[in-house]
matplotlib code that plots the C-alpha trace (Angstrom):
import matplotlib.pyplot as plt

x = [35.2, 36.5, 33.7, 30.4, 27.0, 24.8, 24.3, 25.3, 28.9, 31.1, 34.0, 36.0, 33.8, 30.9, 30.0, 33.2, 34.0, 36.5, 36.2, 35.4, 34.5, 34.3, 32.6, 32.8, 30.9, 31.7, 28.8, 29.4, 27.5, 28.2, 29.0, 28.9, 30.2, 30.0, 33.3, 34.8, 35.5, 33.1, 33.5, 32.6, 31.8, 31.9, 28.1, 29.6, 29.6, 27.1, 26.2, 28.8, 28.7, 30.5, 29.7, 31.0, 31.5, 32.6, 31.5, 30.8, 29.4, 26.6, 27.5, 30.5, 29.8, 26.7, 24.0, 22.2, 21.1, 23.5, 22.0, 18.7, 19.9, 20.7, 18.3, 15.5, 17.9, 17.6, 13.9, 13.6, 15.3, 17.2, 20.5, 23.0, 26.0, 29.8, 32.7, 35.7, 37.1, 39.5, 37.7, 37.5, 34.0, 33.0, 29.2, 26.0, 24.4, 21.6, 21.7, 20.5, 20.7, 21.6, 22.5, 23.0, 24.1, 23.1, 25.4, 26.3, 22.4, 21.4, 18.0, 15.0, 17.4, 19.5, 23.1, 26.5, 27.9, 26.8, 28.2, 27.0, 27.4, 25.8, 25.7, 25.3, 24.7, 26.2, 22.7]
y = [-35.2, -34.3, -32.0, -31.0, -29.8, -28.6, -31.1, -34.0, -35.0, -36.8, -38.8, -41.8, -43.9, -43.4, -41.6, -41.4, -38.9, -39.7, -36.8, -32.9, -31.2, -27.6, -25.4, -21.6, -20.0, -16.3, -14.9, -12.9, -11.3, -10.6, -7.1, -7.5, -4.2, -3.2, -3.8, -5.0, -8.3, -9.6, -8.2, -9.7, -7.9, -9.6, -9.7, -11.3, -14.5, -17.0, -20.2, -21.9, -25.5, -28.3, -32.2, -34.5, -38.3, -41.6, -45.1, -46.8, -50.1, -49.9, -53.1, -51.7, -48.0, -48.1, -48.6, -46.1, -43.3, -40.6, -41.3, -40.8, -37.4, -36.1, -36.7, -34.9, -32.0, -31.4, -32.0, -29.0, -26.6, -25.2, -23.7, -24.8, -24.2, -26.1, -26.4, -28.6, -30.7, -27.8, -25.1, -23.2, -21.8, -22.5, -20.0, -21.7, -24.1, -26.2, -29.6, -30.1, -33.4, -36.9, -39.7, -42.9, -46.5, -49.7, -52.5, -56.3, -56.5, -59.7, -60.3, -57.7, -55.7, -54.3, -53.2, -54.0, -51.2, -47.7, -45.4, -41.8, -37.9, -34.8, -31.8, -28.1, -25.0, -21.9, -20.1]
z = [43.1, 39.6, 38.3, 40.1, 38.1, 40.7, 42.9, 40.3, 41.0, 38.7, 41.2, 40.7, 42.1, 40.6, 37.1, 34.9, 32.0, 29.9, 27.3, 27.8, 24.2, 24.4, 21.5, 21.3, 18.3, 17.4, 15.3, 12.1, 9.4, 5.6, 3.6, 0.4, -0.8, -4.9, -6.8, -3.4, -1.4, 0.7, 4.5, 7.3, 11.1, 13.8, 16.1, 19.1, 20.9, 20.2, 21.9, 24.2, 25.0, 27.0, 26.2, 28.7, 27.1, 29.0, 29.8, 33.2, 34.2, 36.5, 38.3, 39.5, 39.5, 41.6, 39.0, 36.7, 39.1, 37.7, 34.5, 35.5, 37.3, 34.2, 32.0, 35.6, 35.5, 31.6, 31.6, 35.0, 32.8, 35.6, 34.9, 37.5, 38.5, 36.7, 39.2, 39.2, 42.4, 42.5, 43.0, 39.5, 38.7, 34.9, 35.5, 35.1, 32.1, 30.9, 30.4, 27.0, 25.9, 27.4, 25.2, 26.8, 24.8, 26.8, 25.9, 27.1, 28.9, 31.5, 31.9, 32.6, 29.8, 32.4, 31.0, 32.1, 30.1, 29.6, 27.1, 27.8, 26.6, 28.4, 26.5, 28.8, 27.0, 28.9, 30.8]

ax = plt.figure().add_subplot(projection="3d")
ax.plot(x, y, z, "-o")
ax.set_aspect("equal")
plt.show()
C-alpha cells in the first residue's frame, strides 16, 4: 500500500498516483496607513489541500471500482482519515472533487485508459 484514505487504498496493483500537489494558503489582510506603505497582517492559515493525479488502465488494474469509490466518498461528505504505507498520519480531509478522462474506449464506451485527479481539502 502506498497511501490509504479511509478505507480507499492506493497500491501497486491497483489505483496508481503518479503526482502529489500540495497547496498551503496563509491568509492576510491590507493596512493602508496615511502617508505610509501599504501593511499587511497576517489572519492565519487558510484552506489546505492535496490533489493526487495519475493514470491506470482498467483492464489491467482491475477495472473502474476505485474510481467510483471516490467519487461515493466525496458525495457522503465524510472526512476520513490520510495515511501513508509507512505509517505517517497526514489528519483527516474531504474529498472534493474527482476528475476522471476516459481514453482509447472498446465497445459499450468502456475505457482502456483512465486519466484521474482527486482533490481533499484538510477537515
Amino acid at each position: 500500500m502506498l497511501l490509504a484514505l479511509g478505507l480507499l487504498r492506493f497500491t501497486v496493483d491497483d489505483t496508481i498516483y503518479q503526482t502529489i500537489a500540495e497547496k498551503l494558503e496563509i491568509r492576510f489582510t491590507a493596512h493602508e496607513p496615511v502617508n505610509g506603505r501599504l501593511r499587511h497582517q497576517i489572519l492565519g492559515e487558510g484552506e489546505e489541500t492535496i490533489t493526487f493525479s495519475g493514470t491506470f488502465y482498467p483492464y489491467a488494474h482491475g477495472g473502474l471500482g476505485q474510481l467510483t469509490a471516490f467519487k461515493a466518498q466525496a458525495r457522503a461528505r465524510v472526512p476520513m482519515i490520510l495515511v501513508t504505507g509507512w505509517g505517517h498520519v497526514f489528519g483527516f480531509w474531504y474529498v472534493r472533487m474527482v476528475e476522471s478522462t476516459k481514453s482509447k474506449l472498446t465497445k459499450g464506451n468502456v475505457p482502456r485508459k483512465v486519466e484521474f485527479s482527486v482533490e481533499l481539502v484538510r477537515a
